[in-house]
N, C-alpha and C positions, 0 to 999 in steps of 0.2 A: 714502632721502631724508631728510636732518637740517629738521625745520620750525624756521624763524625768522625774526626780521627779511627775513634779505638775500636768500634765497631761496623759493623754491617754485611753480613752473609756474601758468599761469593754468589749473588744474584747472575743469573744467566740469561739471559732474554733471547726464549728458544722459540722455534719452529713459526715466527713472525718477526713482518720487518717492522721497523721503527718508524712512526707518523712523520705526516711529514710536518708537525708542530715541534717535533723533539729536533727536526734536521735543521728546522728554522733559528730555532732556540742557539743550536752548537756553530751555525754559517754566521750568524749573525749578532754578535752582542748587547750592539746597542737597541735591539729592540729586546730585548732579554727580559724586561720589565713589563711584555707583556706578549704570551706566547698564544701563539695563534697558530690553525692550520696554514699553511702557505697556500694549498692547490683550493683554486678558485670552485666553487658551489653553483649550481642552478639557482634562477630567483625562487624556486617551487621547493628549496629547501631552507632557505634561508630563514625560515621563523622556526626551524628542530634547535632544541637546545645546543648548546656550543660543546659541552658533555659528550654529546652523542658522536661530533666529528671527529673525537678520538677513539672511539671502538668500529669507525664506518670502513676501514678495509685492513686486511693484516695479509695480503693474498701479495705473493710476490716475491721477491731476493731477500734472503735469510741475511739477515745483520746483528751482529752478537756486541752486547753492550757490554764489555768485561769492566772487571776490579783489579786492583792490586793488590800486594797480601795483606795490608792494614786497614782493607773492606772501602777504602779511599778509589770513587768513581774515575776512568782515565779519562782524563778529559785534559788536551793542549794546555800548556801553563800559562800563553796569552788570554782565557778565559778563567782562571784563577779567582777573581774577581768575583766571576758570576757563579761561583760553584754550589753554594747553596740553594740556589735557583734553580741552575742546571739537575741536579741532584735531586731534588725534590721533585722538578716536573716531569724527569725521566724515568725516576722510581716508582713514585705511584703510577705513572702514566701506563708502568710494566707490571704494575701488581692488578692496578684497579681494571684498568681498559684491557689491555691487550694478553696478557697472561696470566694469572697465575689464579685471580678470581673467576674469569671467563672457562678456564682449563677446569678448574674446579665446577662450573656450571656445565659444559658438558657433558663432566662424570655424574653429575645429580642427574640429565635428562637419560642418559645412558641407563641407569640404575632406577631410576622409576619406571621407564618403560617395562621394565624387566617385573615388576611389580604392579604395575596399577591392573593391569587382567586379574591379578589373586584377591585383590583388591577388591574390584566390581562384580568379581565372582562371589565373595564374601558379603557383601552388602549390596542386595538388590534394590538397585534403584537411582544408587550412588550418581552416577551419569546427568538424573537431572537436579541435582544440589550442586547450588551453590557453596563450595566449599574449600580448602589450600590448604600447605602443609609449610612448617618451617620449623627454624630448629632453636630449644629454648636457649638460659643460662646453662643451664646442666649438660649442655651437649645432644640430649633427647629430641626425636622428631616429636613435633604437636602437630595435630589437625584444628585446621580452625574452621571458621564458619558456620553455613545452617547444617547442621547435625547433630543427631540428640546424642544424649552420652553415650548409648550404646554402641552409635555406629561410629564415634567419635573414637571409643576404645580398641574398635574393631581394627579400625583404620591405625592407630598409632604404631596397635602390637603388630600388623604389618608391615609399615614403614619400618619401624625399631625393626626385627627381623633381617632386612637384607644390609647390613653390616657396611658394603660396600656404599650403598647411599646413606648410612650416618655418616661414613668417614669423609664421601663428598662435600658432605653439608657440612661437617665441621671446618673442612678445612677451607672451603666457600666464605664462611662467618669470621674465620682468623682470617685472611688474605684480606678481606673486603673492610675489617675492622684497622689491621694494619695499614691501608692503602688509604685510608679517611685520614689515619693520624700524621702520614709521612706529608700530603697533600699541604695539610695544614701549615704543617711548618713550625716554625719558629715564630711565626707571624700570628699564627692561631688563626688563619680565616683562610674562604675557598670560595671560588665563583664555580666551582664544578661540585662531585657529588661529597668534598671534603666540606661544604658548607652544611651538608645535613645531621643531626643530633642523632648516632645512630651506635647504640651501643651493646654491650651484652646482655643489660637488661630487657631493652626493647626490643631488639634486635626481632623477633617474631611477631610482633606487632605491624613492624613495617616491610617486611620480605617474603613475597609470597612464593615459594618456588615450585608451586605446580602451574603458578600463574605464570611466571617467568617459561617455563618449559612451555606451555601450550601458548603460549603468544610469540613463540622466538623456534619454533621448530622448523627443522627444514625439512622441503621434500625430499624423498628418495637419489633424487637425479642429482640435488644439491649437494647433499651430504658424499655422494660419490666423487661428485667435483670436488670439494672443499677438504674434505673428511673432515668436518664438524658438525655434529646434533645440532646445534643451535647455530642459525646466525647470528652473525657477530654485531652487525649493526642493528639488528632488530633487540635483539637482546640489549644491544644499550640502551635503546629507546625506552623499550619497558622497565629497564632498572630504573632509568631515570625521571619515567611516570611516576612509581611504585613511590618513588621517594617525593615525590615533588606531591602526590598526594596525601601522604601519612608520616611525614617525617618534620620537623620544626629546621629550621633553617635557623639553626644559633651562631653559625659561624660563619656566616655570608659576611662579604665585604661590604664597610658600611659607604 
């Protein structure tokens, strides 16, 4: 998505609050050229990628990011200046971290639960392969891993099957693709996860989403507290493994 004048969706930034890097970003200008979380870390976390400190809480007072009708971010007109910045770190920050990819990963761990028993019921044994599923150019779930064809087919026409987790997935891979490119910029480079080479093509090469699900779930007691399948910071941490191990870094800052 190119941000500018003549476009850009009436983006909503629902049912979470806004980092406190985005509060920093809008309180503060002059450091605008280099947005950082504000609320200070334990030394025991300070070596998690910087990535990850934008998806680590969303739990708290709902603040809604509005537009105008000419898709133009509101942001005070003494920060005018900094609007392409602003714009860029707030938008992705809403697609990639805190909404609308994460939302979309939820509905994947929702929808596979719902499926993986038909699954293992189908293909005895499944439980001890190593194996993951993601979604190709064509929109189609693929299995990947150690599986022979057969059980690889098994598996697909399963996945394929429950409708509700292709449309998660698809709409996981648009959000996540979109939120790489908004990130970028104008600038064409990213010290977050818009520095990774992550495209339609590849796209199931580097996104594991059964991996993403079983490394980012929550327990029972969580999920009642939160009402989220997945935590939110755990799940960043793993997207940002997943990428930092099988993704080329083309558009890191040099």
């Amino acid at each position: 998505m190119k941000i500018d004048a003549n476009m850009g969706p009436q983006l909503q930034a629902k049912n979470n609050q806004v980092t406190d890097e985005i509060k920093l970003a809008v309180s503060d200008s002059k450091k605008s050229n280099q947005v950082q979380a504000s609320t200070p870390f334990s030394q025991a976390e300070s070596a998690l990628p910087d990535e990850a400190y934008r998806g680590k809480s969303d739990n708290g007072k709902l603040e809604v990011i509005t537009y105008s009708s000419n898709g133009k971010l509101n942001i005070p007109s003494r920060y005018a200046e900094h609007r392409e910045l602003l714009e860029r770190v707030i938008n992705s920050t809403s697609k990639l971290y805190l909404h609308d990819t994460p939302a979309a990963a939820d509905r994947i761990a929702e929808e596979y639960e719902k499926t993986s028993a038909d699954i293992n019921r189908q293909v005895p044994g499944l439980s001890n392969k190593q194996w993951g599923f993601s979604i190709d150019s064509s929109g189609s779930l693929v299995a990947t891993g150690n599986l022979t064809q057969q059980q690889k087919q098994v598996v697909e026409k399963t996945l394929n099957a429950n409708e509700e987790l292709v449309r998660a997935a698809q709409d996981f891979k648009s959000h996540f693709l979109e939120g790489l490119e908004i990130e970028r910029g104008k600038v064409g480079t990213s010290q977050y996860w818009g520095k990774y080479d992550v495209t339609e093509e590849n796209f199931a090469d580097i996104i594991d989403f059964k991996e993403m699900v079983t490394q980012s779930i929550n327990d029972n007691a969580e999920r009642e507290r939160t009402g989220y399948i997945l935590d939110k910071y755990t799940w960043t941490l793993n997207i940002a493994d997943q990428l930092s191990a099988r993704a080329e870094a083309t558009f890191a800052k040099s």
